[in-house]
N, C-alpha and C positions, 0 to 999 in steps of 0.2 A: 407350710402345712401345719396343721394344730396336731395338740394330740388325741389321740382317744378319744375323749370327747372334752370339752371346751363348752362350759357355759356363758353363753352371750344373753345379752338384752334384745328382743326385739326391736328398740329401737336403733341398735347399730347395727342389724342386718338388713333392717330398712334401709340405712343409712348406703349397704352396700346392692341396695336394688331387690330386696328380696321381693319374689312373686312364691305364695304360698298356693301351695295344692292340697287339697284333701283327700284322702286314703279313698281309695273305690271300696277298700272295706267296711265304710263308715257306715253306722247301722242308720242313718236318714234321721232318726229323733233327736239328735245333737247331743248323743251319748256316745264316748270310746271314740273321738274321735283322734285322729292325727294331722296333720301338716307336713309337711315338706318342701325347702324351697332347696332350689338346686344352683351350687358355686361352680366354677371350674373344679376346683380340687374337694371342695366341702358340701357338706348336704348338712342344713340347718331343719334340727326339728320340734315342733311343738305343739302342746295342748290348742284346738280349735277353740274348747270354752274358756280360756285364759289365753287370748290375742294379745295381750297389754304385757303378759307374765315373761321367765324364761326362756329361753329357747334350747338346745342344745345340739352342739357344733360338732357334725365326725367327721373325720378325713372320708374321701369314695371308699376306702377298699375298704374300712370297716364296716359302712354303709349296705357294700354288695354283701361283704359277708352275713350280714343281717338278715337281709332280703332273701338271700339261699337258704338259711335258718328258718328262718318266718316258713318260705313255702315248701318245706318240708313238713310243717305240721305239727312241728312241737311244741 
């Protein structure tokens, strides 16, 4: 497991099979968006307009914990 978060290169998540998702939040104009691809233990995430850039690597449970936050609304 990584910690907290773990910056990677998109191309070594390629490397481990990443299929990228983008956020149903995403406002459709190619602005705010996100990414997500999903590990057994890790969820890699990153900028939609920078494909090539970044990524950054959380373990699930900090992941869910995110997700509870986010849709709480704050």
């Amino acid at each position: 497991m990584t910690d907290w978060h773990t910056p990677r290169t998109v191309e070594d998540l390629a490397a481990r099979g990443a299929h990228w998702r983008k956020s149903s939040y995403s406002d459709g104009a190619g602005n705010n968006c996100v990414e997500v691809a999903h590990f057994p233990a890790e969820i890699g995430i990153r900028d939609s307009k920078n494909k090539t850039g970044p990524a950054l690597v959380v373990n699930a449970a900090t992941w869910s914990s995110f997700v509870r936050f986010a849709c709480q609304g704050r």
